[in-house]
N, C-alpha and C positions, 0 to 999 in steps of 0.2 A: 782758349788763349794759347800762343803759339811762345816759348820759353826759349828767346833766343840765347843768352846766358849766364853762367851761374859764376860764381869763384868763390869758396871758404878761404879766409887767411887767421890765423893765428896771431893776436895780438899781445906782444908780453913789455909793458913799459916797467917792466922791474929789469928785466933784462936787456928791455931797448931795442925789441928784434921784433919781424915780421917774418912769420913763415906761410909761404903759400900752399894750400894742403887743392890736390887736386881731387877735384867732387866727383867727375865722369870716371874716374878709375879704383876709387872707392869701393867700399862695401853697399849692400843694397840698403843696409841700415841709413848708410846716411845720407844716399839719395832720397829713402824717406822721410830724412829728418828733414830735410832741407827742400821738399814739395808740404808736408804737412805746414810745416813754417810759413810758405809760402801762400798756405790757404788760410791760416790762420789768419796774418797780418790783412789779407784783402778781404775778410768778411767780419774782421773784429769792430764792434762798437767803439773799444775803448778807445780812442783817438780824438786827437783837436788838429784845429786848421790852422794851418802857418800859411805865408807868403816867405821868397828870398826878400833878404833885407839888399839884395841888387845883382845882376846880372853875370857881376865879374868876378864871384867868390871861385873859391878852387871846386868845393862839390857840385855848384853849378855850370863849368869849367867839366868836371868829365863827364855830369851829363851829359852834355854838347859830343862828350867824346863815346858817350854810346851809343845817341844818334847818328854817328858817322861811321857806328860798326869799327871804334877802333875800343874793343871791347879792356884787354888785355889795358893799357895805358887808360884807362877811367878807372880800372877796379883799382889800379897800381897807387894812383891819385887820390884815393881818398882810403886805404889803408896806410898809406904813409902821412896823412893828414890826419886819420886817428888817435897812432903810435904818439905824434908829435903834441896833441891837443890833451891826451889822458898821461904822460909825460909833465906838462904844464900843471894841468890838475889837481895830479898829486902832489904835486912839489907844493902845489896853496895850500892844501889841508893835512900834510906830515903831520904839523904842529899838533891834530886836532885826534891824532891817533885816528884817522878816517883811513881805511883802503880802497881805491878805486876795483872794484871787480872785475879781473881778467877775464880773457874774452876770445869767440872768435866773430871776423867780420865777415857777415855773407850778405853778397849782392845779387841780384839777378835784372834781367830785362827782358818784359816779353810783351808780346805785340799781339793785339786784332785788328781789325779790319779797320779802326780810326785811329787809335790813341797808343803810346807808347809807355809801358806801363814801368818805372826804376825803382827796385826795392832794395836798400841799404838797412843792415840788420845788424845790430849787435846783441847775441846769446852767450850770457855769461857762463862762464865754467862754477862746475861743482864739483867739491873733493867725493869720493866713494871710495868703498872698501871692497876689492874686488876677492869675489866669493871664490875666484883657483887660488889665487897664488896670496891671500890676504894681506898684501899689499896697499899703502894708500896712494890713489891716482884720481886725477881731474880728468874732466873732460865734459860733453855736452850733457844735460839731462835730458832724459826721453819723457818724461811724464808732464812734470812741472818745468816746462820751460819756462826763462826769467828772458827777456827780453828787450831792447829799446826798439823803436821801426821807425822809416821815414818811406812812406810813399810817396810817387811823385807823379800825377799821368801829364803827357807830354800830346800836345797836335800842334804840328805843322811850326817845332820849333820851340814852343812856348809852353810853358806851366797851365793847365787851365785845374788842378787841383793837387795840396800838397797835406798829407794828413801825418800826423809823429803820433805813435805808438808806445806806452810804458808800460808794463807789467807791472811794474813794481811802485809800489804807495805814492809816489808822487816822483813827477816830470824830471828827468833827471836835467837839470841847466844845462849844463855841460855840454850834452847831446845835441839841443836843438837849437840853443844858445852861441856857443863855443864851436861846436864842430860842425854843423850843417849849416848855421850861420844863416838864420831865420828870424822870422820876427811871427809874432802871435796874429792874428787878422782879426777874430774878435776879441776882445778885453773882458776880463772877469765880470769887470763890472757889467757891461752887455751883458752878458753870459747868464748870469745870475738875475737881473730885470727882465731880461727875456724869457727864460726859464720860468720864471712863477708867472709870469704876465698869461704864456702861452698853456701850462697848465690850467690857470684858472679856465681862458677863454675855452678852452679847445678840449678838456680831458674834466673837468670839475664842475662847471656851472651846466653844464647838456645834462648830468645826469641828477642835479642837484632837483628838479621838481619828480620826477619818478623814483627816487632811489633816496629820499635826504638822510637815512640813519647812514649808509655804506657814503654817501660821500662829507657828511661830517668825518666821519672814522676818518676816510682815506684822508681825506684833505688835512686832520690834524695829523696825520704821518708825515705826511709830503713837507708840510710845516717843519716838524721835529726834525727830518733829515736832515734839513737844510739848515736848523740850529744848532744841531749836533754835531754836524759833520765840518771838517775843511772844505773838503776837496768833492767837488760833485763826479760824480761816474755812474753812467746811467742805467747798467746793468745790472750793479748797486742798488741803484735808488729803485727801479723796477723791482726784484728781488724784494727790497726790505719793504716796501710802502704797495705792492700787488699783486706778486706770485705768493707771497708766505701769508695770502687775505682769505680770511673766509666770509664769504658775503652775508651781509644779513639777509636781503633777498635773494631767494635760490635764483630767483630771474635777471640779476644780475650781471652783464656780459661782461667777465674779468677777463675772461683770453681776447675779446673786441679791443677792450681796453686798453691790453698791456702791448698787443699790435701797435694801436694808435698811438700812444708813447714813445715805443721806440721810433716812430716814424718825425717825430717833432723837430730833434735838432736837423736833419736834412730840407725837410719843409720851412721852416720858420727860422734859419741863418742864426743857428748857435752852437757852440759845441760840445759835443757828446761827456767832457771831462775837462772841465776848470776848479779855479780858486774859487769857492762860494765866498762872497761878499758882505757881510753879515748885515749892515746897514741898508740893501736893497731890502733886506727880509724884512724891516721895519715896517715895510710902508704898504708888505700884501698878508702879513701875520692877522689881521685880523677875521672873523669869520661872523656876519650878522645873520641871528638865525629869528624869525619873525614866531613868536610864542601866541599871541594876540593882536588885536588891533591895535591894543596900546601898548603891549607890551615888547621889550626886543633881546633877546640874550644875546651877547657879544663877544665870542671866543678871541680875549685879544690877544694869545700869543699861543704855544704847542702847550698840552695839556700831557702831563706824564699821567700815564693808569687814567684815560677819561673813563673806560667802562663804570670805575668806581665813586669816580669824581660827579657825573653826571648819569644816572637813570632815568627812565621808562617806566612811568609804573600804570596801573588801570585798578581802579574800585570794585566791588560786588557789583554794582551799579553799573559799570560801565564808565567813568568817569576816568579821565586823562591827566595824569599829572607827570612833572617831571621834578626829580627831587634831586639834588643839590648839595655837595657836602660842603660845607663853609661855618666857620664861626662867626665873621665878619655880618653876613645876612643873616644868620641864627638871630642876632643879636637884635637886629632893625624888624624881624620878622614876627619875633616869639608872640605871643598873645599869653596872659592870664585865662587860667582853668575856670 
């Protein structure tokens, strides 16, 4: 990819001012801060898919103005569109003792051989104590960057994919709401029906006759996530529910697996980080597992501690049982000595 341009600006709506810091004249530090950035945003999972909610906003407005190479007057347009929007912001939540966290704005545009690639970034500052002069000063962080992002790829004029970025625990409104002036493409509720639907079909039920102890396990994970949790993020839920798995069978393919996961929300039109929906999870929470011919167990919802709730056990003999912590069925079951 070919980096036709950058521009860092300084965003301060306490003081109401925009400073434009030039990046090519800089230290090499922050040329690398601001290509690491740049690679981060374009290979990070964490993202969902927007649409403009219409053609004639202002940030789509200097898009048009960095396809036309009038680079300088787009970057100009939507940090002065910032200042003005996190200005607004904070005047709504003063009340709430809330601060908006200053910032600087880095944009870029870079081109291959089809598509026209606009990255709009906000990387908040953090206060440090610097170790010469023990002084306290802000500025960017190098390790743990905090960050909002809006990708945008562009052919022949037009949007054909727009992805928002957050680091931080949940989507910030404001951002992608308020200032880029977007609307969501799929709805939570999608989001979350497609999500367990595609799970089931695609990553649960293939391994459910070769593997049944690992995708009981997994599958009440997956479950619990999604009960547990708000907000789905799928590096997250990969993480908690299949890198941190130890299989029961050693034959087990978890790295096949945890490929195939990530690959779902791009295949199957859903996004990587939404609002879990809690009432979709009603209706795929349960798990029918066939004991006998006549008999059926029915895991109908996430099982906290199943290892203990439910055993595996075998006889001298050879004999199969599975045993069941409950009072409930103690009670219907007990037999006289």
């Amino acid at each position: 990819m070919n980096i036709k341009f950058t521009s860092l600006h300084q965003v301060d709506h306490n003081l109401k001012e925009i400073r434009n810091i030039d990046v090519n004249n800089q230290s090499d530090d922050l040329k690398n801060y601001t290509n690491r950035l740049i690679d981060e945003i374009t290979k990070s999972n964490n993202k969902r898919n927007f649409e403009f909610k219409s053609d004639t906003t202002e940030v789509r407005n200097a898009i048009d103005k960095f396809l036309d190479a009038e680079y300088e007057t787009g970057a100009k347009i939507n940090a002065d569109r910032l200042l003005n929007i996190e200005i607004e912001a904070q005047e709504k939540i003063d009340h709430l003792n809330i601060k908006i966290q200053k910032g600087s704005l880095f944009q870029a545009v870079i081109k291959n051989n089809i598509e026209t690639y606009v990255i709009i970034s906000k990387a908040d500052h953090n206060q440090f104590l610097d170790e010469v002069d023990f002084t306290l000063k802000t500025g960017l962080p190098w390790e743990k960057r905090i960050f909002k992002a809006f990708l945008v790829k562009m052919a022949n004029g037009q949007p054909t994919e727009i992805f928002v970025y957050d680091t931080t625990n949940r989507m910030a409104r404001y951002w992608w709401d308020n200032y880029l002036e977007l609307k969501e493409k799929y709805t939570d509720t999608h989001n979350t029906k497609t999500s367990l639907n595609v799970l089931d079909s695609k990553i649960f039920n293939p391994i459910k006759k070769k593997f049944p102890s690992d995708h009981t396990i997994i599958r009440n994970s997956a479950i619990g996530y999604f009960r547990n949790n708000t907000e789905f993020e799928l590096n997250e839920f990969v993480n908690q529910t299949l890198e941190n798995y130890t299989p029961i069978n050693p034959d087990f393919p978890i790295e096949k697996i945890v490929t195939k996961t990530k690959e779902l929300p791009e295949k199957w039109k859903f996004d990587a980080r939404f609002n879990i929906q809690k009432k979709e999870i009603n209706k795929k929470q349960s798990n029918r597992i066939p004991l006998t011919e006549k008999i059926e167990l029915i895991l109908k919802d996430y099982i906290i501690d199943l290892d203990n709730v439910i055993e595996a056990e075998k006889d001298a003999e050879g004999v199969k049982y599975i045993k069941i912590k409950t009072d409930v069925g103690y009670e219907r079951f007990k037999r006289n000595n």
